[in-house]
C-alpha positions as CSV (number, residue, x, y, z in Angstrom):
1,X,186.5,99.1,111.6
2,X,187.8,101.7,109.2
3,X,191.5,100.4,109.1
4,X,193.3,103.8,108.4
5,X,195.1,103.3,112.1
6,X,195.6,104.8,115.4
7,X,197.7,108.0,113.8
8,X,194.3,108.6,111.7
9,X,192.1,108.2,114.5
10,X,194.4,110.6,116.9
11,X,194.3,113.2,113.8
12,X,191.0,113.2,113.8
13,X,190.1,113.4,117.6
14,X,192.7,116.2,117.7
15,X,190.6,117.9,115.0
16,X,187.4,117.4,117.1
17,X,188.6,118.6,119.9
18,X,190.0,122.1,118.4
19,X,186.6,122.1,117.2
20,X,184.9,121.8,120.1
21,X,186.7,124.3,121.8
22,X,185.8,126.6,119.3
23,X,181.7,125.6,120.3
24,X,182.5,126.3,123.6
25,X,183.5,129.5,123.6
26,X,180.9,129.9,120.6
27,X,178.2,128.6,123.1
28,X,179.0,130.4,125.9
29,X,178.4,133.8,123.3
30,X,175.2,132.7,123.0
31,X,173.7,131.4,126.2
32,X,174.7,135.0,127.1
33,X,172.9,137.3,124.1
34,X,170.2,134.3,123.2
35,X,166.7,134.1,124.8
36,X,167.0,130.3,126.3
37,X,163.0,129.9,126.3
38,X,163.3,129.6,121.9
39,X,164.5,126.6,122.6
40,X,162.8,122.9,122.8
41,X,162.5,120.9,126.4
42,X,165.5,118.5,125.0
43,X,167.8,121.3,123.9
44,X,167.6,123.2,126.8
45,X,168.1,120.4,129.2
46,X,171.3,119.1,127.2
47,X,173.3,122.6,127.3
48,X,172.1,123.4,130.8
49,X,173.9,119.5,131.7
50,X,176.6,120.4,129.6
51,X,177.4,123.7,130.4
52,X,176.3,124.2,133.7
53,X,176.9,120.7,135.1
54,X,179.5,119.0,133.2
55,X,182.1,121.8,132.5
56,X,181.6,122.9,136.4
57,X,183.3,119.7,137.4
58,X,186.8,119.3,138.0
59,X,188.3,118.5,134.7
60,X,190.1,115.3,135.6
61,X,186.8,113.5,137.0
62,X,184.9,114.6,134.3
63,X,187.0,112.4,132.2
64,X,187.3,109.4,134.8
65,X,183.5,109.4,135.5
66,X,182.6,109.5,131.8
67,X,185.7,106.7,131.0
68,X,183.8,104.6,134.0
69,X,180.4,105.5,132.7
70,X,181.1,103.4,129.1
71,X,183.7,101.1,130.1
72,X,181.8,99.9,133.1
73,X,178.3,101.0,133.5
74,X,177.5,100.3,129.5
75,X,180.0,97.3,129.7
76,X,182.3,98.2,127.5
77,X,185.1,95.4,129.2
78,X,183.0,92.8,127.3
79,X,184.7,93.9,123.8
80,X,188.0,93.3,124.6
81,X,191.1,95.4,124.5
82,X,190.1,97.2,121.7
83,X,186.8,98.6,123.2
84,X,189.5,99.6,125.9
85,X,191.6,101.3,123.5
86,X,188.7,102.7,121.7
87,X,186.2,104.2,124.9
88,X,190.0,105.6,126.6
89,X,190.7,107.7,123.1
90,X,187.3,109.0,123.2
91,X,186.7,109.9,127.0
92,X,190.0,110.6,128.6
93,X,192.2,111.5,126.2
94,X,189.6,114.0,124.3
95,X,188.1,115.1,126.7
96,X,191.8,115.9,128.4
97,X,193.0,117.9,125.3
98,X,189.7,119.8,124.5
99,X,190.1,121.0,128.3
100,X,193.7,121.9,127.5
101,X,192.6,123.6,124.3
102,X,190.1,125.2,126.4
103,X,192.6,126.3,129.1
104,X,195.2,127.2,126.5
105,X,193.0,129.6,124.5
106,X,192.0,131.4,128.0
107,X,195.3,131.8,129.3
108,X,196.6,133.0,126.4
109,X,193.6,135.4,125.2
110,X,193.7,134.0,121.8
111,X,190.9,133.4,120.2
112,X,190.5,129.4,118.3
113,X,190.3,129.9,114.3
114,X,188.6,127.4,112.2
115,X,189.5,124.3,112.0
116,X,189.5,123.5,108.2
117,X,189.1,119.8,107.3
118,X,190.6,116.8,109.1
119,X,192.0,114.3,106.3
């Protein structure tokens, strides 16, 4: 409980999401020019279900099945409407707008800048 508010906390996830857009494009750079065997067990398993798995699913049921996956599975319900308010902000509505930063940035051509800071 920070208490700066739900405008605060949308700032911030907006910023989060613009910067990992940026990593995703940034990642997709380097799975392409780096040698993927540098890398240790647990790294290598975490991009490939990132990268290969998770972004390779259709973009609304990514968001859904993670939304379902902490809400449900890790029993999120039990906290009340704020655990509601809290696991929706971080799983469909992030997830939703770093795919549309995503989309936006491929459809335009444009490249995403930096991000700066988010307070």
């Amino acid at each position: 409980n920070d208490f700066k508010g739900t405008s605060f906390y949308i700032n911030k996830l907006n910023w989060y999401a613009t910067r990992e857009a940026k990593d995703y494009f940034d990642e997709l750079d380097k799975l392409d020019k780096q040698n993927v065997s540098e890398l240790d067990a647990p790294t290598r398993m975490r991009r490939f279900l990132k990268y290969k798995v998770f972004h390779k699913l259709p973009k609304r049921l990514r968001s859904t099945l993670l939304f379902d996956y902490y809400y449900y599975i890790k029993l999120g319900f039990l906290d009340g409407k704020e655990s509601y308010y809290s696991i929706f902000f971080r799983t469909k509505y992030y997830r939703t707008l770093v795919d549309s930063k995503i989309d936006e940035a491929i459809k335009t051509g444009n490249k995403i800048g930096e991000t700066g800071t988010w307070d």
